[in-house]
C-alpha positions in Angstrom: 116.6 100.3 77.1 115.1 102.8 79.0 111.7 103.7 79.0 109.7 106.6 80.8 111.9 108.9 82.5 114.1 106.2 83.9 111.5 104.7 86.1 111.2 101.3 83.6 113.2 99.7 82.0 113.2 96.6 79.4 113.7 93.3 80.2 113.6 89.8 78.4 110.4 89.3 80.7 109.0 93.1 79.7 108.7 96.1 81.1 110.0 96.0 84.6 110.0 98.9 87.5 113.6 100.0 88.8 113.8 98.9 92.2 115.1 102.2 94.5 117.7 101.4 97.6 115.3 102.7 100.0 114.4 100.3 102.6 110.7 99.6 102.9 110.4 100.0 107.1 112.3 103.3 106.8 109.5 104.7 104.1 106.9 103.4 106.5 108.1 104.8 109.8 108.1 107.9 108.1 104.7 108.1 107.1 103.8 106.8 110.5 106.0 110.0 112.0 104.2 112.2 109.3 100.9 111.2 111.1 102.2 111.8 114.1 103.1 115.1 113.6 99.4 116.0 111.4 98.2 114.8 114.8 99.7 117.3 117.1 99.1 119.8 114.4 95.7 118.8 114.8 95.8 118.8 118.6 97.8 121.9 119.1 95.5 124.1 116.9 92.2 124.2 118.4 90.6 125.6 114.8 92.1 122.1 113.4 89.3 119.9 115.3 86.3 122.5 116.8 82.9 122.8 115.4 82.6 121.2 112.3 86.5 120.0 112.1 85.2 118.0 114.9 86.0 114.8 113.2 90.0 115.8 111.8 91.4 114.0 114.5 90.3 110.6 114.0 91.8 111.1 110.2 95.5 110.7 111.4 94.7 108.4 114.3 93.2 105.7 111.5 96.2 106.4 109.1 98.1 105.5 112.4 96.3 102.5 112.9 96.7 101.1 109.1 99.9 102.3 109.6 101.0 100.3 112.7 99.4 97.0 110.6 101.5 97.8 107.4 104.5 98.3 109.9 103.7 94.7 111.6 103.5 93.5 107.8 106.5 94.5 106.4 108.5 93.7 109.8 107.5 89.9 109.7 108.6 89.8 105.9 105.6 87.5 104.7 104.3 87.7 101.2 105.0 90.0 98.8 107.3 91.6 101.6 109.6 89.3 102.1 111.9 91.1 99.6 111.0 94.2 101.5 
C-alpha cells in the first residue's frame, strides 16, 4: 500500500522509506562540486566576500571540509553505509 505521495510504503515491519537507485558517492561528489563552484562564485565576485561578506568564503570551504569526511565515510562503507 502506498502511502504519502509514493515516498513510503507498508510493510509487515511498518512504514518503510522507498529506497532510490541513486548511488550514495555520486549524490555526495555532487554537493562537494556544488561547493566548489559557490566557491569560485564567491572568489570570482569581489562583492561576494569584501567588507562585511568578509567571512562568505569560509562558508563553502567548511561544507568542503565536512564534505571530504562524509566522502571518506561513505567510500570505506562502515556503518550505516555499508549499504551505501
Amino acid at each position: 500500500m502506498s502511502v504519502y505521495s509514493g515516498f513510503m510504503v507498508q510493510a509487515e515491519k511498518g512504514i518503510v522509506p522507498i529506497t532510490l537507485p541513486v548511488r550514495s558517492l555520486f549524490v555526495v561528489r555532487c554537493g562537494l562540486a556544488a561547493w566548489v563552484i559557490a566557491l569560485i562564485v564567491i572568489w570570482v565576485v569581489p562583492a561576494l566576500h569584501e567588507g562585511d561578506r568578509a567571512w562568505w568564503p569560509w562558508v563553502p570551504v567548511a561544507a568542503l571540509v565536512v564534505g571530504l569526511i562524509g566522502h571518506a565515510y561513505v567510500a570505506r562503507g562502515r556503518g550505516n553505509a555499508s549499504e551505501a
